[in-house]
C-alpha positions as CSV (number, residue, x, y, z in Angstrom):
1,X,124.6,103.4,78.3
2,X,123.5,101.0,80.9
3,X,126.2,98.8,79.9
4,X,128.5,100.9,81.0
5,X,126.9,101.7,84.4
6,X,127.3,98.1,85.2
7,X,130.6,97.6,84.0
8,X,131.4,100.8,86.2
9,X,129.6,99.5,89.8
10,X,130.7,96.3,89.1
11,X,134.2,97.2,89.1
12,X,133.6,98.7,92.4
13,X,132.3,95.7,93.6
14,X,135.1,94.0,93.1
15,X,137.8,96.7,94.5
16,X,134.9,96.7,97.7
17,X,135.7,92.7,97.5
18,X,139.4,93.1,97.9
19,X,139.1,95.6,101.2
20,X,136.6,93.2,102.5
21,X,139.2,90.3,102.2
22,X,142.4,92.3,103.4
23,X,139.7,93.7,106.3
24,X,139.8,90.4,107.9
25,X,143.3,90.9,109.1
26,X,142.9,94.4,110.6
27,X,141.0,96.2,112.5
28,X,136.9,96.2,113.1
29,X,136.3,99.4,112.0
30,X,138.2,98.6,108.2
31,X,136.3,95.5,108.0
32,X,132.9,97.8,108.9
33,X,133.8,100.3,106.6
34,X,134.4,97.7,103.9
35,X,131.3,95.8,105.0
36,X,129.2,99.2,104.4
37,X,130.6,100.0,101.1
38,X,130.4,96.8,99.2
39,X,126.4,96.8,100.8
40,X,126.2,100.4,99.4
41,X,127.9,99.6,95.7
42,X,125.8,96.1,95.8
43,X,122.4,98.5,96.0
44,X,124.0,100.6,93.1
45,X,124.9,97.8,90.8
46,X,121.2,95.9,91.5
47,X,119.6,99.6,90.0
48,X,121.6,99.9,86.5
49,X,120.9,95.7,86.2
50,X,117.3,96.3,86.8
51,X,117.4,99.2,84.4
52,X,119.5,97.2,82.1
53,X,116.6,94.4,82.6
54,X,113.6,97.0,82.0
55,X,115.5,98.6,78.7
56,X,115.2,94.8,76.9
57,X,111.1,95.6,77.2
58,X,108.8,93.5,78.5
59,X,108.2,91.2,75.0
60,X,111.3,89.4,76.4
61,X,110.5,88.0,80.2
62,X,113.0,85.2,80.0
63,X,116.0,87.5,79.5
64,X,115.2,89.7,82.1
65,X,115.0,87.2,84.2
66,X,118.5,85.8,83.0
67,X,120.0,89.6,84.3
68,X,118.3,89.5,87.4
69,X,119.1,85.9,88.5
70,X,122.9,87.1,87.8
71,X,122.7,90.1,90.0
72,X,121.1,87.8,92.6
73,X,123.8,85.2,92.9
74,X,126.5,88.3,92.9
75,X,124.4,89.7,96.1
76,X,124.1,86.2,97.7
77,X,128.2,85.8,96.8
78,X,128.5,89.4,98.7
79,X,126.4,88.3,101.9
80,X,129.0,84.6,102.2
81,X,131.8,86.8,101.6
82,X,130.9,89.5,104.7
83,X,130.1,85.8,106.3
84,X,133.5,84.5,106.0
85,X,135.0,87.8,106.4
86,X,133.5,88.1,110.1
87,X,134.2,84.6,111.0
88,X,138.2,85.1,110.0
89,X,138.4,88.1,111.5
90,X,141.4,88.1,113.2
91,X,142.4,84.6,112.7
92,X,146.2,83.0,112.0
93,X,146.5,82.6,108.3
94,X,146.1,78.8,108.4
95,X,142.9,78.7,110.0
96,X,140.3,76.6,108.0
97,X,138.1,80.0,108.1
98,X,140.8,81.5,106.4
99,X,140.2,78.8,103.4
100,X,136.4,79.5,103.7
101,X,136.9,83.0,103.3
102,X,139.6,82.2,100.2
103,X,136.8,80.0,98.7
104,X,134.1,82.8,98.8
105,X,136.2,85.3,97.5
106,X,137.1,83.0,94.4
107,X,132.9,82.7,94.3
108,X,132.4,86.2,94.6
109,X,134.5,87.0,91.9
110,X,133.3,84.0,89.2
111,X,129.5,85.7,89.8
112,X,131.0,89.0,89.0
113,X,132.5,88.6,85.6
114,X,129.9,86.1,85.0
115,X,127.5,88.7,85.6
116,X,129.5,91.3,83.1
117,X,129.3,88.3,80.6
118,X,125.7,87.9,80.6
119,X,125.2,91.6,80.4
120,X,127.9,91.5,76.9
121,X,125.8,88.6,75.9
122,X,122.3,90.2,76.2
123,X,123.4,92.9,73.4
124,X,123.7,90.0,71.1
125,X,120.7,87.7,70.4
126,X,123.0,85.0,68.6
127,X,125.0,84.5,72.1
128,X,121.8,84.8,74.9
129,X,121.1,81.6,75.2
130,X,124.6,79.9,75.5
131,X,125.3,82.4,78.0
132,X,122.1,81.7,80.0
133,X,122.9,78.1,80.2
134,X,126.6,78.7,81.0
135,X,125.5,81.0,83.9
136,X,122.8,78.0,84.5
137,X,125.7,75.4,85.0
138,X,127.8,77.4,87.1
139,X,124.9,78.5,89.4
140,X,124.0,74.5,90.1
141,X,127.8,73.3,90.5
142,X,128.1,76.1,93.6
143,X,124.0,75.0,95.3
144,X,125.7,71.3,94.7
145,X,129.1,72.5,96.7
146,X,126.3,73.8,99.3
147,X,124.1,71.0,99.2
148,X,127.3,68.6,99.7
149,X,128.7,70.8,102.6
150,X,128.2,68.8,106.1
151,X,125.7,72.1,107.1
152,X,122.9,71.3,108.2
153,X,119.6,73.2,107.1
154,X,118.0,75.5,109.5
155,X,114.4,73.1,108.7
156,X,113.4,70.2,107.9
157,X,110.6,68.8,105.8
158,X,108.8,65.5,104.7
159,X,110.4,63.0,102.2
160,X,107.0,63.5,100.5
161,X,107.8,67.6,100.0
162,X,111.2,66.1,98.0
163,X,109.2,63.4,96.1
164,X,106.7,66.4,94.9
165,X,110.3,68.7,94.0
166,X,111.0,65.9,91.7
167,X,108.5,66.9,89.6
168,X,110.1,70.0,88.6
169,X,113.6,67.7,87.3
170,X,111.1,65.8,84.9
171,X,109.5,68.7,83.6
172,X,113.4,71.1,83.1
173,X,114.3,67.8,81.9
174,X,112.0,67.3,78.8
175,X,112.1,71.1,77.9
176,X,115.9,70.6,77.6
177,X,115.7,68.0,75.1
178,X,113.2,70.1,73.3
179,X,115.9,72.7,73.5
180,X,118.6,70.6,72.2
181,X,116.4,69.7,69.3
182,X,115.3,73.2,68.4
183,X,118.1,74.9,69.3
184,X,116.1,78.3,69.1
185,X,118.1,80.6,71.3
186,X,114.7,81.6,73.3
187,X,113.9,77.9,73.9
188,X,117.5,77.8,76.0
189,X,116.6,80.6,78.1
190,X,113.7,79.4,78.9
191,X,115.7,76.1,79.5
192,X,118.2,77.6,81.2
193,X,116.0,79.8,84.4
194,X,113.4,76.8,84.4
195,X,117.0,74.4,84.8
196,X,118.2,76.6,87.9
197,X,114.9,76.6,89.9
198,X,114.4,73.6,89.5
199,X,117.7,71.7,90.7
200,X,118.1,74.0,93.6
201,X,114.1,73.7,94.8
202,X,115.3,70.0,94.5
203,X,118.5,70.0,96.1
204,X,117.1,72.3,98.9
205,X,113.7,69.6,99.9
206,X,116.2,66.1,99.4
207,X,118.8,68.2,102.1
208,X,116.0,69.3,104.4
209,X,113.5,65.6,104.0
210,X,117.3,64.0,104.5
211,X,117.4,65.5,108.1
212,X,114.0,64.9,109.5
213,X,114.3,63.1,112.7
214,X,112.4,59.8,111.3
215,X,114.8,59.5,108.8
216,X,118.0,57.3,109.7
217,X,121.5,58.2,108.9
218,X,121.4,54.9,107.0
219,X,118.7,56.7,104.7
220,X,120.3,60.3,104.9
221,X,123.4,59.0,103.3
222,X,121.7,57.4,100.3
223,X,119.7,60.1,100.0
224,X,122.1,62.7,99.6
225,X,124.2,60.9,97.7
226,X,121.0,60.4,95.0
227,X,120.3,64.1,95.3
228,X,124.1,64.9,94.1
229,X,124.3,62.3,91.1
230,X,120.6,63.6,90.0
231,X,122.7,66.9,89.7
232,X,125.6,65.4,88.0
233,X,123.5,63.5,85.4
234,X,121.3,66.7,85.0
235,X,124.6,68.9,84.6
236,X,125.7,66.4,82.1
237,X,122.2,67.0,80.2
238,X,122.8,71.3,79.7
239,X,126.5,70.3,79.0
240,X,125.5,68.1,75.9
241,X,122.5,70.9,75.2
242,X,124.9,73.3,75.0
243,X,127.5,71.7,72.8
244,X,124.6,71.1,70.0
């Protein structure tokens, strides 16, 4: 039943999505209106996914937590896309804000079906963990499209809070190869929400210890450019774990 709940909101979601986009070329009050509707469906479709989370039962953590790490990224997708919407608002079509807007929109919509994948996937223990690590992969190649944008974070930290962040690769690291050995669907999960934490908690401290103010842009450079191949290599890692 709860299946159908989300498949219901989350269809919503997505015919929210398309006002929200078209609201950015008319008037404040459509874009408002959108704005206050996807917010509304959002808070609807978190519910049945928490339901849907609390029906597994609680002898299986690591796929609840698989269902509620996919609602999360749809809600973060939401919050860039009312982003972008507000910042093209009213804007010629070849803007660059128009692009950004175009880009979260695609976003948006990948964390939505991906979402309605997962949720076909839980029913079915023989699928659960591919599908965790798929949703893994995708959720680290869009931090690494953050991580490589020229933002820069609101804080900074030490190089020594990146070096301790490491720690957390090395240990995602070895229970992927255990993963890839055992191939026990439960040992992916568990692979594949220990995975995302860990690369983005990484990619967030080598961003923010890159722009301290005693680090040079010399040093900045090579740093972020270690912190994006780290991320290609691991990527390469769950892709090989998931084709065994």
């Amino acid at each position: 039943c709860y299946r159908e709940n989300i498949l219901k909101t989350a269809k919503a979601l997505v015919e929210d999505t398309k006002l929200l986009v078209s609201g950015a070329a008319s008037s404040q009050d459509k874009l408002a209106q959108a704005a206050q509707s996807s917010a509304n469906t959002i808070t609807q479709l978190a519910e049945v996914v928490k339901l849907g989370a609390a029906s597994l039962g609680s002898d299986d953590p690591e796929t609840q937590v698989v269902l509620i790490n996919a609602i999360k990224d749809v809600a973060k997708a939401l919050s860039d896309l009312i982003g972008a919407t507000k910042g093209a608002a009213s804007k010629p079509a070849d803007d660059p804000s128009m692009y950004q807007l175009k880009g979260a929109a695609k976003v948006m919509v990948t964390n939505v079906t991906s979402l309605l994948k997962t949720v076909k996937a839980v029913e079915d223990e023989a699928t659960r963990g591919t599908r965790a690590l798929e949703a893994t992969i995708e959720y680290i190649k869009q931090e690494l499209t953050v991580f490589q944008s020229r933002e820069v974070p609101e804080k900074t930290s030490s190089p020594e809070e990146s070096i301790r962040m490491t720690k957390g690769i090395t240990m995602a690291t070895a229970k992927a190869v255990a993963a890839g050995n055992s191939c026990r669907q439960e040992d992916v999960i568990a692979t594949a929400n220990l995975s995302r934490k860990a690369v983005a908690d990484m990619l967030t401290a080598c961003k923010q210890a890159s722009y301290h103010p005693d680090v040079s842009e010399e040093v900045r450079e090579r740093a972020l450019r270690f912190g994006t191949e780290c991320t290609l290599g691991y990527l390469e890692l769950l892709e090989h774990v998931l084709l065994v």
